[in-house]
DOTITOR-937995 format. One record per residue: residue in three letters; residue number from 1; x, y, z of N, C-alpha, C in turn. Coordinates in steps of 0.05 Angstrom, whole numbers. Each point is the difference from the previous one (the first is absolute). Last residue first. Layout:
DOTITOR-937995
 type seq    npx    npy    npz   capx   capy   capz    cpx    cpy    cpz
  ala NUM      X      Y      Z      X      Y      Z      X      Y      Z
...
END
This chain:
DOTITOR-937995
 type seq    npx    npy    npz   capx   capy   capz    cpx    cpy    cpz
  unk 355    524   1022    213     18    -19     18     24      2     18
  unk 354    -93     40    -70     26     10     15     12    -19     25
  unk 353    -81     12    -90      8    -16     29     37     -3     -3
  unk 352    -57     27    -72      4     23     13     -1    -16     35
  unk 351    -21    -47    -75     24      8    -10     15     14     19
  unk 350    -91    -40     19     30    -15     -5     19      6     -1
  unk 349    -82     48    -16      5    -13     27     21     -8     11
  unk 348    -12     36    -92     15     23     27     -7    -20     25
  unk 347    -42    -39    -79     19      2     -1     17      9     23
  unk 346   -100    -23      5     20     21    -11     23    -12      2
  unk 345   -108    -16     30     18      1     -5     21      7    -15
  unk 344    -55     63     62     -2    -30    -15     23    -13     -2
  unk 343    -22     40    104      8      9    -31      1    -17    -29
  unk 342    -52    -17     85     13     16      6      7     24    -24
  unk 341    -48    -96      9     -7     23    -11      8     32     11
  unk 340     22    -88     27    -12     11     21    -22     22    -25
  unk 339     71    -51    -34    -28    -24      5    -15     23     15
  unk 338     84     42    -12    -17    -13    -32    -30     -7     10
  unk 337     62      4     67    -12     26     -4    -11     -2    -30
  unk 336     42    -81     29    -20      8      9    -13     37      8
  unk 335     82    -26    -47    -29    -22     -9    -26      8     12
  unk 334     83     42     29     -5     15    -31    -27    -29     -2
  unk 333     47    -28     72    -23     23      2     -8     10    -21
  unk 332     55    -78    -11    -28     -1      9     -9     18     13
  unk 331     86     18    -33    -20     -9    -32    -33     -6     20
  unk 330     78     23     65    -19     25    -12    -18    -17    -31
  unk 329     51    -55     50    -32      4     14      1     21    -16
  unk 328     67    -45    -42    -30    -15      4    -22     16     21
  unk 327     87     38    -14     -9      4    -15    -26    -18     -9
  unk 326     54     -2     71    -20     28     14    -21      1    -30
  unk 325     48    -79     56    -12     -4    -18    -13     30    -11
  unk 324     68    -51     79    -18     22      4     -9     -1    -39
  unk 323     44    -73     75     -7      7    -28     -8     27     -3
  unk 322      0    -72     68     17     21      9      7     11    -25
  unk 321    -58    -70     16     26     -3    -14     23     15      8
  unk 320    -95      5      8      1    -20     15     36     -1      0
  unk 319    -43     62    -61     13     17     23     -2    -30     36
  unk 318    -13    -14    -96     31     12      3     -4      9     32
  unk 317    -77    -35    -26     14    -15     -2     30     12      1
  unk 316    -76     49     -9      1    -16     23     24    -20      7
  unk 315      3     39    -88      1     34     26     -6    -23     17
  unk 314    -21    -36    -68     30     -8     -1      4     27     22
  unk 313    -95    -21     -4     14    -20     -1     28      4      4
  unk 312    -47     65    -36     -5     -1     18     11    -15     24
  unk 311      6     -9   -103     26     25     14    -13      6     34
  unk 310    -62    -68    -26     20     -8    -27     30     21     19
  unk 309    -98     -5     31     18    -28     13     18      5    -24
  unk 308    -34     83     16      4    -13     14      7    -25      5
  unk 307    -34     34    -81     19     17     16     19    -19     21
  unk 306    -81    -17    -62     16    -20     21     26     13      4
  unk 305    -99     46    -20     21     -6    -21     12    -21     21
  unk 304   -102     39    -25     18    -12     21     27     -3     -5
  unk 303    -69     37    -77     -4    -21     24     25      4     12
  unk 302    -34     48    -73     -4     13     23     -1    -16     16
  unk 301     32    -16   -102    -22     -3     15    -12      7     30
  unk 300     81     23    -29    -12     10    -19    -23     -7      3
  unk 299     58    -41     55      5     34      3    -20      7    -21
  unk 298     23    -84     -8    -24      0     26      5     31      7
  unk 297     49    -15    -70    -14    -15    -10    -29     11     25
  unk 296     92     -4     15     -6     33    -16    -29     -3     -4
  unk 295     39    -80     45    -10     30     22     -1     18    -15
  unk 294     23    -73    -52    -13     -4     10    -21     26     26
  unk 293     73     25    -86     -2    -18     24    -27     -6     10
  unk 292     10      9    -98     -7     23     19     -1    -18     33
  unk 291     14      0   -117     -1    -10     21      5     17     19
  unk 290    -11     19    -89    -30      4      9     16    -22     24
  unk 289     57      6    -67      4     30     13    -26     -5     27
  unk 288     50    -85    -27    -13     13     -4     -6     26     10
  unk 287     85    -74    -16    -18     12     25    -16     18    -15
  unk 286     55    -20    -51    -13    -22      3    -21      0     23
  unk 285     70     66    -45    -20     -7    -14    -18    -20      9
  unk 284     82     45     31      3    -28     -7    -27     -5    -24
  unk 283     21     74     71      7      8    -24     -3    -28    -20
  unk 282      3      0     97    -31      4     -8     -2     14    -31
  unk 281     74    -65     38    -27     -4      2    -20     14    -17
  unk 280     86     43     13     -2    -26    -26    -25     -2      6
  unk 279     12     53     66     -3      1    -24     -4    -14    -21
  unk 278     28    -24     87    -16     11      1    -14      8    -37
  unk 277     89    -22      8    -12    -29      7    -35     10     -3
  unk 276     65     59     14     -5      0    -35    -12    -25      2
  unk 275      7     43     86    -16     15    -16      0    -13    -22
  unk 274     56    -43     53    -28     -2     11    -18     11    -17
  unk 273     96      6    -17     -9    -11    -10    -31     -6      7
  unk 272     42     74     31    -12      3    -27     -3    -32    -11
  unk 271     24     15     81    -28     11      8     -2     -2    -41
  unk 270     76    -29     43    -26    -24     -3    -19      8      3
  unk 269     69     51     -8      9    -23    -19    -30     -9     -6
  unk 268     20     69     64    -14      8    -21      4    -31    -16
  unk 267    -33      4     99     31     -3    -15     -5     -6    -31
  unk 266    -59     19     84      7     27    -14     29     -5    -18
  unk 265    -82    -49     51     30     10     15     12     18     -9
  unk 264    -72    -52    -45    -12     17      9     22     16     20
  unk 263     43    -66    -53    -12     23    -17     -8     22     22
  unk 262     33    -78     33     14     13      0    -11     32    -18
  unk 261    -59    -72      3      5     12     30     21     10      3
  unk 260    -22    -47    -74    -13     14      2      6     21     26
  unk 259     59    -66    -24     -5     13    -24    -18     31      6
  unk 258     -2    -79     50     13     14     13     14     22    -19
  unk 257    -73    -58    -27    -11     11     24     35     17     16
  unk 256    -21    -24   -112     20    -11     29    -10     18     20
  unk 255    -71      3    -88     31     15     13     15    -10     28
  unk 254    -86    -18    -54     20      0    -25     20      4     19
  unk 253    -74     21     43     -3      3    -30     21     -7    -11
  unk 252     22    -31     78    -19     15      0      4     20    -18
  unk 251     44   -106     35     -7     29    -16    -18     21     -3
  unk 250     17    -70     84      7      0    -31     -6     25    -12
  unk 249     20    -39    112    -16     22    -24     12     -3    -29
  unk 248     -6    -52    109     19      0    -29    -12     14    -13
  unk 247    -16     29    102    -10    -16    -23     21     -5    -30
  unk 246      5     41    101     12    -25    -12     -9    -20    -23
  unk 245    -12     92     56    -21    -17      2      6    -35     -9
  unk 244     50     82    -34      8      2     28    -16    -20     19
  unk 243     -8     15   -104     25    -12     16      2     -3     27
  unk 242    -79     43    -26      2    -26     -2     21    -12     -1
  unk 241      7     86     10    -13    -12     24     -7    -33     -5
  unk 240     45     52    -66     13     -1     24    -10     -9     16
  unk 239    -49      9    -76     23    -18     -2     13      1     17
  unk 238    -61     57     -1    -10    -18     -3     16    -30      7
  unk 237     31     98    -14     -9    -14     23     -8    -24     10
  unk 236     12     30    -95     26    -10     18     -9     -1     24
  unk 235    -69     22    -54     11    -21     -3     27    -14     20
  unk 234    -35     89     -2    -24    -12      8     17    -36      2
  unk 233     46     58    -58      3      8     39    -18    -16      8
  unk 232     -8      4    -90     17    -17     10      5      3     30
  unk 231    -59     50    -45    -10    -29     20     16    -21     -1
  unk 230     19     95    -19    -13     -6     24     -8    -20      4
  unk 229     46     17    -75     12      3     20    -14     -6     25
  unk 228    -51      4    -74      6    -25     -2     27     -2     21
  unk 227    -57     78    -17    -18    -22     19     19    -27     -6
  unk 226     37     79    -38     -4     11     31    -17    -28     14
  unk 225     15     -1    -90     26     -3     13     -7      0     28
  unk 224    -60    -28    -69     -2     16     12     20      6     16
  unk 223    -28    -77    -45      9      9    -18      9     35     13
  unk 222    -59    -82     39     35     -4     -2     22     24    -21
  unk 221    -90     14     18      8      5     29     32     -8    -10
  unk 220    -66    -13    -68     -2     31      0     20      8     30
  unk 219    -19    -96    -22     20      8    -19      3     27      7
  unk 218    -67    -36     53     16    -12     -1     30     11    -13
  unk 217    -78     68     16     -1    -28    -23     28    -16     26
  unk 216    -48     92     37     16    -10    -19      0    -32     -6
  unk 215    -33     55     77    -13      0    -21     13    -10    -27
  unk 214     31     23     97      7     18    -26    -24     -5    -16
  unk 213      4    -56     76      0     31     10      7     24    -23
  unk 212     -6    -99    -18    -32      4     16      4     38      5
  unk 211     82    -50    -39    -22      4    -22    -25     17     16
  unk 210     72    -24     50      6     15    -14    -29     11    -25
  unk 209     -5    -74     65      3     24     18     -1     24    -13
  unk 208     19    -93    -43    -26     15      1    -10     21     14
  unk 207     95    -27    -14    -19      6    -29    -26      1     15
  unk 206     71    -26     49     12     25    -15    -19      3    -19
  unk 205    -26    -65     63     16     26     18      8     22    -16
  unk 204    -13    -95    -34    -33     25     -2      4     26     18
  unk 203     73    -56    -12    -11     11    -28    -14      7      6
  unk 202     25    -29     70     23     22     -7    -16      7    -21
  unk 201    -38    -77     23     -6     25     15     13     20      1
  unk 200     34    -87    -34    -30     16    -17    -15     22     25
  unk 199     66    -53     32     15     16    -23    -25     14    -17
  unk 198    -11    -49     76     10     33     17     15     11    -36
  unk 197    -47    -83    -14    -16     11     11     14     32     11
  unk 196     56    -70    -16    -12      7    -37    -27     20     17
  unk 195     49    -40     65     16     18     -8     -5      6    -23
  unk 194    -51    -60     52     -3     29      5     25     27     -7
  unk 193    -12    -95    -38    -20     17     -5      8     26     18
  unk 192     57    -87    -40      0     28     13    -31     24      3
  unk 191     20    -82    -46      9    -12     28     -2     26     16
  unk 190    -68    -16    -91     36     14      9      4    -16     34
  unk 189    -53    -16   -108      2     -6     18     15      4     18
  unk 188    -32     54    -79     23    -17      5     -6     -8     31
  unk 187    -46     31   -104     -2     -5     19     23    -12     22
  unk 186    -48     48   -104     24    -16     19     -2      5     30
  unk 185    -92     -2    -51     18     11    -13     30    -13     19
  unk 184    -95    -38    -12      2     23      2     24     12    -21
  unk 183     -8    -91     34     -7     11    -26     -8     26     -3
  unk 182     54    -19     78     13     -4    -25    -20      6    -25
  unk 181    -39    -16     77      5     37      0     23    -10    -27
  unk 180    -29    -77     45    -17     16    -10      5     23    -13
  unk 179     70    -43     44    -13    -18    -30    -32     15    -17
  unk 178     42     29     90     14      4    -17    -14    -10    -30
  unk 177    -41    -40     76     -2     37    -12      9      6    -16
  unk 176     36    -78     33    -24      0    -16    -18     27    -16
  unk 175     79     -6     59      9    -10    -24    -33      0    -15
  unk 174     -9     16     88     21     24    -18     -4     -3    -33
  unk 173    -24    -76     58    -28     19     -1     14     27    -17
  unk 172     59    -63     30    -14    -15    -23    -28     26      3
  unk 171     86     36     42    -16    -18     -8    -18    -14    -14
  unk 170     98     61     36    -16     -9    -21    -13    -22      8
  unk 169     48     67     78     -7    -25    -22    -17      5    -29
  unk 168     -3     72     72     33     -9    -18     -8    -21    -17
  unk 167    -61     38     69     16    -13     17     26     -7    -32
  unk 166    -87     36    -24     16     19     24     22    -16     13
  unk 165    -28    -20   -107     -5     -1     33     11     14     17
  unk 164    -16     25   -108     14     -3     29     -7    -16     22
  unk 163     -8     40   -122    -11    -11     29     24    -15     18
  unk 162    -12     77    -83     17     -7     11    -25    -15     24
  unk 161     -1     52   -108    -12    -16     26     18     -6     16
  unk 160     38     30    -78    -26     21     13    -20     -6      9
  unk 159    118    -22    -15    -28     -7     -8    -25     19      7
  unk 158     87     41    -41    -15    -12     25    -16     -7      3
  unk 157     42     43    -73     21    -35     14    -19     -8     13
  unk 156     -8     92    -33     23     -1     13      6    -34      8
  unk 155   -105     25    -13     32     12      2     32      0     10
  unk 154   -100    -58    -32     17     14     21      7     11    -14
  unk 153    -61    -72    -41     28     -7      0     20     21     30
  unk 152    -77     44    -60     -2    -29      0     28     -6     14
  unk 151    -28    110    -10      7    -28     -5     -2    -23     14
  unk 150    -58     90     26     36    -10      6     -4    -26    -18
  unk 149    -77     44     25     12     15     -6     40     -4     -6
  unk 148   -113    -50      8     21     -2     10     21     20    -14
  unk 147   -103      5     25     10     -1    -26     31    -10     21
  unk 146   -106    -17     17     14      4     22     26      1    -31
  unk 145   -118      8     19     26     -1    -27     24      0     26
  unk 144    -88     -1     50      0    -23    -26     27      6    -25
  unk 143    -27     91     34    -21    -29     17     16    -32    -17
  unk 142     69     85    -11    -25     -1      5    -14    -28      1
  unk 141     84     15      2      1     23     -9    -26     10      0
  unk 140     80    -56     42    -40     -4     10     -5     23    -13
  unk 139     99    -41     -8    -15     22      5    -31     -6     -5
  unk 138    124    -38     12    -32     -4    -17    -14     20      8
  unk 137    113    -40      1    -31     22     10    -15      4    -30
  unk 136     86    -61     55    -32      1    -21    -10     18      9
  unk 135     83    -43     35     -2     16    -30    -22     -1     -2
  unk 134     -3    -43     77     31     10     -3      3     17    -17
  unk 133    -68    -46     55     -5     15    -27     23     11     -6
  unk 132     -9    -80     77     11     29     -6     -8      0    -26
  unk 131    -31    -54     92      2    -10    -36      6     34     -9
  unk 130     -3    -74     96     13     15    -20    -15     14    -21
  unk 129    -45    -70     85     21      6    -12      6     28    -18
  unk 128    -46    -59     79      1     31     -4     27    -11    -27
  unk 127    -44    -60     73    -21      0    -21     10     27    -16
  unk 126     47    -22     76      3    -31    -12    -13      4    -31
  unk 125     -1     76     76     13    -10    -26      8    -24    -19
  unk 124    -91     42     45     26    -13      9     25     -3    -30
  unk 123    -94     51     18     -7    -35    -16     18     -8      9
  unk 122      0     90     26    -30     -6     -3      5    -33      0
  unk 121     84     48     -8    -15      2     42    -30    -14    -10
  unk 120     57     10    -78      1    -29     19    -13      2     23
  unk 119     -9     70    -66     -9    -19     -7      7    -23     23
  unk 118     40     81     17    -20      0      6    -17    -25    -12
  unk 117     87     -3    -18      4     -3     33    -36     10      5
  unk 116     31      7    -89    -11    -28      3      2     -3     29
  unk 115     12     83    -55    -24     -9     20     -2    -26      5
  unk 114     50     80    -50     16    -23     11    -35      0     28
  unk 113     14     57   -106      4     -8     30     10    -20      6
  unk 112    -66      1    -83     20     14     15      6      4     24
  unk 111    -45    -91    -39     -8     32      8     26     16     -5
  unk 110    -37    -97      5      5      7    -20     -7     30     -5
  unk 109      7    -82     70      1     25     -2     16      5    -22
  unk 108    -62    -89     25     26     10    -18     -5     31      5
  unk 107    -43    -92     60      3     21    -10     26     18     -8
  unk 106    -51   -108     11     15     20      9      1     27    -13
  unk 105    -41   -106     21     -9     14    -12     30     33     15
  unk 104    -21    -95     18     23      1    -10     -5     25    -14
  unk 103    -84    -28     32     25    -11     27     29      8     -4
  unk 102    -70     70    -49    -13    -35      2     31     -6     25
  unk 101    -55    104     -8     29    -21     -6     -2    -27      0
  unk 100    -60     75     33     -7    -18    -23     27    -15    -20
  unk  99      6     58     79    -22    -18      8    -13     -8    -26
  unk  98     57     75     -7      9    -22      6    -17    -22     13
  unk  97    -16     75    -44      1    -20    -20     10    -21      7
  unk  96     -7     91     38    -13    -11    -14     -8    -26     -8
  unk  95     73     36     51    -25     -4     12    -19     -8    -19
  unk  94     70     42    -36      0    -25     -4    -17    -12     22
  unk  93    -13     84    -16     -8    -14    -32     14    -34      9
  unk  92      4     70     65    -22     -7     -6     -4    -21    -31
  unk  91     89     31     28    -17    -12     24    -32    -13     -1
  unk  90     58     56    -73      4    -23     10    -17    -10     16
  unk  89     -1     95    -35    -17    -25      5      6    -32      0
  unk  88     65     77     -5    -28      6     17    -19    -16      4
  unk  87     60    -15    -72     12      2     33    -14     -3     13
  unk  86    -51    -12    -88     18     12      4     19     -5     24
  unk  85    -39    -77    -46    -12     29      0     27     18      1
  unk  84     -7   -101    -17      7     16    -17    -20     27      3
  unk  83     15   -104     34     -8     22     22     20     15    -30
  unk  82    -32    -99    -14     23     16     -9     -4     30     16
  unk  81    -23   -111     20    -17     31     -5     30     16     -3
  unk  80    -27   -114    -15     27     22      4    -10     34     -3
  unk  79    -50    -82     16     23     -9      0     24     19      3
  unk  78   -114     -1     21     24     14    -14     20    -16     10
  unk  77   -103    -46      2     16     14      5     26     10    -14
  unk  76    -95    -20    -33     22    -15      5     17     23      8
  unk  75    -95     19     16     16     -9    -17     21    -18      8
  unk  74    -65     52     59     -9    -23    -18     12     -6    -22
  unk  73     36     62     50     -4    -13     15    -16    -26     -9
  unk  72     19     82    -52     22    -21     -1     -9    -17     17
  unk  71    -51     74      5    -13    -17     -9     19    -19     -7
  unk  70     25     79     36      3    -15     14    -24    -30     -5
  unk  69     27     83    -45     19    -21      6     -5    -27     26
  unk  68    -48     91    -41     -8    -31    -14     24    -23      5
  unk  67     16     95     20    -28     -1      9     -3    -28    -12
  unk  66     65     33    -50     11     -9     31    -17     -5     21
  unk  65    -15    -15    -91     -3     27      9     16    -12     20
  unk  64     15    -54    -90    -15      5     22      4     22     19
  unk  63     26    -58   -103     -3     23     19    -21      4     25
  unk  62     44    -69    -86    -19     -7     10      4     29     29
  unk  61     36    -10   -103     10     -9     25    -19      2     25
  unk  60     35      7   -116    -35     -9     19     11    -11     19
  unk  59     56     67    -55     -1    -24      2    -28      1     16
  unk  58     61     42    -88    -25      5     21      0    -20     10
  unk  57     87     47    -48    -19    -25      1    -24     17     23
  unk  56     97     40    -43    -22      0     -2    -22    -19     -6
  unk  55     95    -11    -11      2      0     33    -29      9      1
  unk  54     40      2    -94    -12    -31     11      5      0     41
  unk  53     17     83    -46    -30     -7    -10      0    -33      6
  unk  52     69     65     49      1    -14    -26    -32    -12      3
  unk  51     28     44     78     11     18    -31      0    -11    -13
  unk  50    -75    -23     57     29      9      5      8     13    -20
  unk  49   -100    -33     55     15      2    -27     22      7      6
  unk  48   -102    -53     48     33      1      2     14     14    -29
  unk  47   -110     -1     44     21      5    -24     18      1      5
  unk  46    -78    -56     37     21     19     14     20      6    -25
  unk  45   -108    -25     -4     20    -22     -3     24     38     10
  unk  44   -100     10     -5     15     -3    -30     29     -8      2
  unk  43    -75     15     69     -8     -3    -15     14     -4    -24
  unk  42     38     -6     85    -20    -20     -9    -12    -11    -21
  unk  41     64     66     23     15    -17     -3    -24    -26     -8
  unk  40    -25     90     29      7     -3    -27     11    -28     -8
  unk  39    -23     12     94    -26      2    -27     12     -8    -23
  unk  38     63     19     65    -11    -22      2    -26     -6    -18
  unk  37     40     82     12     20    -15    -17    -11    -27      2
  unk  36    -49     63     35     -5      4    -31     26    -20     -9
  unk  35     -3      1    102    -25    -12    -17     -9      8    -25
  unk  34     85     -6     67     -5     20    -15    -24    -19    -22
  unk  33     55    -44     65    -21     21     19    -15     19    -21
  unk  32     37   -108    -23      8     20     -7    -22     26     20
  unk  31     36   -105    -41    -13      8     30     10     31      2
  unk  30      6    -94    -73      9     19     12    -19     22     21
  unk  29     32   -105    -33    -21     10      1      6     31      7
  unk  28     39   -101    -56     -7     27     11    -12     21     14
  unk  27     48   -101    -44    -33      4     17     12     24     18
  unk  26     51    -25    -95      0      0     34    -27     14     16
  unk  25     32      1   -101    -17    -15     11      6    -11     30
  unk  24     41     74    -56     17    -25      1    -15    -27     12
  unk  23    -35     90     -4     -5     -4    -14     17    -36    -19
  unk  22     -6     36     90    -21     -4    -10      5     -7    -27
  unk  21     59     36     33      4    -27     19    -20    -11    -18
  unk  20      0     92    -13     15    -21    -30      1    -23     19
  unk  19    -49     60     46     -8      8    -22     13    -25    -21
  unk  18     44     12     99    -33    -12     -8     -4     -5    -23
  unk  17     70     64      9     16    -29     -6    -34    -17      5
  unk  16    -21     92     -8     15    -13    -23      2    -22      1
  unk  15    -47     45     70     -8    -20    -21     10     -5    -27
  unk  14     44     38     74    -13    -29     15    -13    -12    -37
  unk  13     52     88      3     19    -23      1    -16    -33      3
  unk  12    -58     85     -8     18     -1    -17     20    -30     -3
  unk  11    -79    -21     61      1     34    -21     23     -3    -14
  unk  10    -52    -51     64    -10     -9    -33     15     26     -9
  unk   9     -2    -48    105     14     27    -24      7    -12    -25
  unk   8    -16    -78     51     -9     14     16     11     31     -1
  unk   7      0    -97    -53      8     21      1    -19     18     15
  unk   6      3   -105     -7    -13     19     -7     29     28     11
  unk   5     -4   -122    -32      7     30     -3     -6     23      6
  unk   4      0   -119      4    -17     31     -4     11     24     12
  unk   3     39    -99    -50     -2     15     26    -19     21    -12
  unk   2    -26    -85    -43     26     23     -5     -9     13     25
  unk   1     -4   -106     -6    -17     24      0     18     25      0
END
C-alpha cells in the first residue's frame, strides 16, 4: 500500500513539492488556511510552471481546509505529514495533524528556519525529521497557480532538496524520502543536517530580510552595491556564530562560509570575490527577474513576515555565543518598521543603515 502523504501548508514551497509528489502518483493530500487557494485547487487541479514549458502541468490533487482536517479520522491514517507553514505557525500546524499519524507515521520540517526542536516537543523526536529547500524558490502567485523561479537541477552544483535525521545517521525512511523527492528534482541525503540547516539560514538571512524591507526582486537586491555589501555583513555574522555553535557550514550562494565571513570583515580579496560570485548568479540569466524572496513576497501580500525566526534567530543565537550580530538586528528592525507600516518599502531602508 503506498504510504500517505499529507502536506500541512499548500503554499508556495508545500504545494510545489505535494503538487509534483502527486503528480509522481503518491497518495497526496494537501491542507491549506487560505480558502480561495484551496477552492481553486478543487475546482481546476494545482497549476505547477517554471522556466521551461515542459515544468508547466496541472495536477488533480485532492485539497482540504484546515477546518475539515479533522475528518482524516475516518480515513487512513498519515505516514508522513510534511509541516510547510510558516515559523510562527509551527506549533499549531503540527498539533494539527499529529493525532492522525499512523504507528510509524512521522513528521518532515519543510520550512525555513530551524524548527525541528519545536516539531519534536509536540510528537518527539524519534518522529521529527529534516528536509531543506536548499535552491528552490517558488511563489503562490495566486489561488491554485504556484510558478517556480529558478532552474531545474540548482545552483551552483547544489542539490535542491536536502533530508536529515536529527541524530546524523542515514535511514531507510531518509533514504526513502530521498527517493521520493529525486523524481522531483536533485536531492541529497545528508549526515549533516543541522549544519545544511544553520547554512540555508545565512541565505535567507541575506536575501529575504533584504528583499521584504526594500521591495526589490531577488536579482534587483543582488545587483545593488549598497544591499549586496550589506548582506554580505548580514551573512558573515551568520557564519561566525554558526562557527562558534559548531556547526559544519557549506556554501552559501556559491561562496566558502569562511570566504564569506572574511568578506563581511572587511578583507578586500574576499569581499570582491563574494561580490563577483554574487553577481555572476544574478547576471547569469537563469535565476528569474520575477523571483522574489520568500519574506519580499509575504511583505507585498500584507502577511506576517519570519523576521524573527530567520536574522532574528542569528541575533539570539550570537548573543548565546557571546556573538553580537548588529547587522542582523538592525535588517530586523528596518523589517519590521516596513510590516508596522511605518515607512514603505525602499531601498534607503537598507542602504542607509549605519554600523
Amino acid at each position: 500500500m503506498r504510504l500517505r502523504l499529507v502536506f500541512v501548508g499548500a503554499g508556495a514551497v508545500g504545494g510545489y513539492v505535494g503538487g509534483h509528489l502527486a503528480r509522481l502518483g503518491h497518495d497526496v493530500t494537501l491542507v491549506d488556511a487560505w480558502p480561495a487557494h484551496v477552492e481553486a485547487i478543487r475546482a481546476r487541479g494545482l497549476a505547477l510552471s517554471g522556466l521551461t514549458e515542459a515544468e508547466n502541468v496541472t495536477v488533480e490533487v485532492p485539497a482540504m481546509h484546515v477546518t475539515e482536517v479533522q475528518g482524516i479520522a475516518k480515513q487512513r491514517p498519515v505516514d508522513i505529514a510534511f509541516v510547510s507553514v510558516k515559523s510562527y505557525d509551527t506549533p499549531w500546524a503540527t498539533h494539527l495533524i499529529a493525532p492522525y499519524l499512523s504507528e510509524t507515521g512521522f513528521v518532515v520540517s519543510l520550512q525555513n528556519g530551524i524548527n525541528e526542536e519545536t516539531i519534536a516537543g509536540i510528537v518527539g523526536w524519534g518522529r521529527t525529521v529534516g528536509m531543506i529547500a536548499a535552491t528552490l524558490s517558488v511563489e503562490l502567485h495566486e489561488p491554485g497557480r504556484i510558478r517556480r523561479t529558478v532552474p531545474l537541477g540548482g545552483l551552483g552544483g547544489q542539490a535542491v532538496f536536502g533530508v536529515g535525521e536529527v541524530h546524523g545517521r542515514v535511514t531507510p525512511r531518509a533514504e526513502r524520502l530521498g527517493a521520493m523527492l529525486g523524481g522531483i528534482d536533485t536531492v541529497k541525503v545528508t549526515t549533516n543536517l543541522w549544519g545544511e540547516r544553520w547554512t540555508k539560514l545565512c541565505v535567507n538571512a541575506m536575501r529575504n530580510g533584504i528583499s521584504a524591507a526594500t521591495g526589490l526582486s531577488g536579482n534587483d537586491c543582488d545587483r545593488d552595491a549598497r544591499l549586496r555589501r550589506f548582506a554580505i555583513r548580514v551573512g558573515a555574522e551568520g557564519v561566525r556564530i554558526g562557527q562558534a555553535l559548531g556547526y559544519s557550514l557549506e556554501a552559501i550562494q556559491r561562496i566558502p562560509p569562511e570566504v564569506l565571513a572574511r568578506a563581511g570583515e572587511g578583507d578586500a580579496a574576499a569581499l570582491d570575490m563574494a561580490e563577483g560570485t554574487i553577481l555572476a548568479t544574478a547576471n547569469a540569466g537563469k535565476r528569474s527577474d520575477l523571483q522574489r524572496p520568500s519574506m519580499g513576497q509575504d511583505m507585498r501580500k500584507g502577511r506576517r513576515t519570519e523576521i524573527d525566526f530567520l536574522n532574528g534567530h542569528i541575533v539570539r543565537e550570537g548573543a548565546r555565543a557571546g556573538l553580537p550580530a548588529p547587522a542582523n538586528a538592525a535588517l530586523v528592525e528596518a523589517v519590521k518598521r516596513v510590516e508596522r507600516g511605518e515607512v514603505e518599502a525602499r531601498p534607503e531602508n537598507v542602504a542607509g543603515i549605519n554600523l
